[in-house]
C-alpha positions in Angstrom: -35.5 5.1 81.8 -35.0 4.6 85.3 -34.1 7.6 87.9 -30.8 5.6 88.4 -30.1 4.8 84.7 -30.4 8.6 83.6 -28.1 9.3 86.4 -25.4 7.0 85.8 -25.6 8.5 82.1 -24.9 11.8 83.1 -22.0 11.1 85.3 -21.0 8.9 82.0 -21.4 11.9 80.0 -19.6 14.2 82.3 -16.7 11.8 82.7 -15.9 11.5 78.8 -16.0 15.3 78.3 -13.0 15.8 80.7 -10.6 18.0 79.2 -7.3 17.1 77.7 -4.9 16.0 79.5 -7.0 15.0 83.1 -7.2 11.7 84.6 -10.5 10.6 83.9 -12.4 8.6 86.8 -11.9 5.0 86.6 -15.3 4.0 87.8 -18.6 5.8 89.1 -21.3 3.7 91.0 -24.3 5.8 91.5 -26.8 3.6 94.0 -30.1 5.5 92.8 -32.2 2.7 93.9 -30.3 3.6 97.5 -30.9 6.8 97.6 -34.6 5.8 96.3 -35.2 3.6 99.1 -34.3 6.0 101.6 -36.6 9.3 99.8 -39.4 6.5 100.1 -38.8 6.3 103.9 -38.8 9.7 104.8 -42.0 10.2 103.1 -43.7 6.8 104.8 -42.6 8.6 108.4 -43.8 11.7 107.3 -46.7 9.9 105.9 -46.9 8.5 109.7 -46.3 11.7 111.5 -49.0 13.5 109.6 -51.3 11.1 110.1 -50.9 10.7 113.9 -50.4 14.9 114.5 -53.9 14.9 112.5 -55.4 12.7 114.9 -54.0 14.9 118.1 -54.6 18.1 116.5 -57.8 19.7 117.3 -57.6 23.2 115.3 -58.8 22.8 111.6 -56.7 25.4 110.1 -53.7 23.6 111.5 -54.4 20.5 109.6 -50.9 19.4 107.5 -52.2 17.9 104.1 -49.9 16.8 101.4 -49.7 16.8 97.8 -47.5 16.2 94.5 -47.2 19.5 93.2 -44.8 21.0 89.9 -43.6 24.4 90.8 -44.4 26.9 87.6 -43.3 26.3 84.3 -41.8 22.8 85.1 -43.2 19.3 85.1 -41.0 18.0 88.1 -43.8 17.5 90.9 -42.7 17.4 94.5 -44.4 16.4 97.3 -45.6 19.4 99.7 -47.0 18.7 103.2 -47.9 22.4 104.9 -51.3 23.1 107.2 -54.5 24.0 106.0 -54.6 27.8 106.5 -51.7 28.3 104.0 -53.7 26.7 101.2 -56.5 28.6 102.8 -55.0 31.6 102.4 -53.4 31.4 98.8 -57.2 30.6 97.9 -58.2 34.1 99.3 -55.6 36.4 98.1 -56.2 34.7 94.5 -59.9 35.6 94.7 -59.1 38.7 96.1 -56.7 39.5 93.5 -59.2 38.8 90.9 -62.2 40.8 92.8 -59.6 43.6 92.7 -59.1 43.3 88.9 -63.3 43.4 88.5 -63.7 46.1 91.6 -61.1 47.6 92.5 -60.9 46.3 95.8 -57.8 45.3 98.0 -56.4 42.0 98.4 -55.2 40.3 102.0 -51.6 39.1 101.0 -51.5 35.7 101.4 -47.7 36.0 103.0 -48.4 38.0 105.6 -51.7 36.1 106.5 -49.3 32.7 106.7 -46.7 34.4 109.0 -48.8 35.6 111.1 -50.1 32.3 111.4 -46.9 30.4 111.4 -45.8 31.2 114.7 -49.3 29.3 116.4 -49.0 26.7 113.5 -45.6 25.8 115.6 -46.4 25.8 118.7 -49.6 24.0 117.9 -46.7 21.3 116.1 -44.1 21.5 119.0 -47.0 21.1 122.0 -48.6 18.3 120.8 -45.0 16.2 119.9 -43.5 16.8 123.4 -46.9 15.6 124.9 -47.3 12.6 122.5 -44.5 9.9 122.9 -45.7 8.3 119.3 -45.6 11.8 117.9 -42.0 12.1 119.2 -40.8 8.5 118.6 -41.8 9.3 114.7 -40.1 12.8 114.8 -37.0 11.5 116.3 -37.4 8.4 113.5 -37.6 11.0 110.4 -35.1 13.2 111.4 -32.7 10.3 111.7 -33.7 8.9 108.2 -33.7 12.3 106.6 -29.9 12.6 107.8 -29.5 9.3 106.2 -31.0 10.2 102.8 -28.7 13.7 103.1 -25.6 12.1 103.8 -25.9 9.3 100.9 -26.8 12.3 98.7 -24.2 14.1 99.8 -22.4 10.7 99.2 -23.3 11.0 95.3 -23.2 14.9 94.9 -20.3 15.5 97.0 -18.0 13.0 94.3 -16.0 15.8 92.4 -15.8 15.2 88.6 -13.0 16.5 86.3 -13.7 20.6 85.7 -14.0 21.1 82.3 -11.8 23.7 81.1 
């Protein structure tokens, strides 16, 4: 069943269970192949930004890599883009957390390793986009199809149903 199909079927669902006594919504068009098209763009820019700030950067631990990940105890995977010293550092606290268990020994925290971090990481970021009028041009391109897909969400979200009472 498509994205767009279980969609409409909720908003189906939440329609008929209006209470007593409410107008129910004549109609609900939910464009999920819209709002599909538009997630598909931001990650082809972002796809294209990533690519070309790999090309300019010249710090390995700033490298942005990307990957479908599911956040604990769900199956819904996400794509994640973030630089290389974050993944870095989650891989050393987790071996430090388990030489700790078998030693005794301390572990860096991984959160205060990335924010220490950060700060360069965006510099780093911001430097080589003013300097690169491709970089920019793809920034500027993103940002604008991001508000896009945000607005059409909102579009879709932002529809009130009937409260149930």
């Amino acid at each position: 069943m498509s994205r767009a199909t279980r969609a409409a079927l909720v908003l189906l669902l939440a329609v008929s269970a209006a209470a007593p006594g409410q107008e129910p919504i004549d109609e609900v068009v939910v464009s999920g192949a819209r709002i599909e098209q538009l997630r598909s763009e931001v990650a082809r820019l972002d796809d294209a930004f990533n690519a070309r700030y790999n090309e300019l950067n010249t710090v390995r631990d700033f490298r942005i890599r990307c990957a479908e990940e599911a956040a604990t105890g769900t199956r819904f995977r996400r794509r994640v883009c973030r630089p290389a010293f974050q993944d870095e550092a989650q891989r050393d606290h987790a071996r430090g957390f388990v030489n700790k268990l078998n030693t005794g020994g301390s572990s860096p925290s991984a959160q205060l390793t990335i924010s220490m971090r950060n700060e360069a990481f965006r510099e780093n970021l911001e430097t080589l986009t003013r300097g690169d009028a491709k970089l920019s041009g793809l920034a500027e391109e993103r940002a604008k199809a991001q508000a896009k897909l945000d607005a059409a969400q909102r579009g879709v979200l932002g529809k009130r149903l009937p409260a149930a009472e």
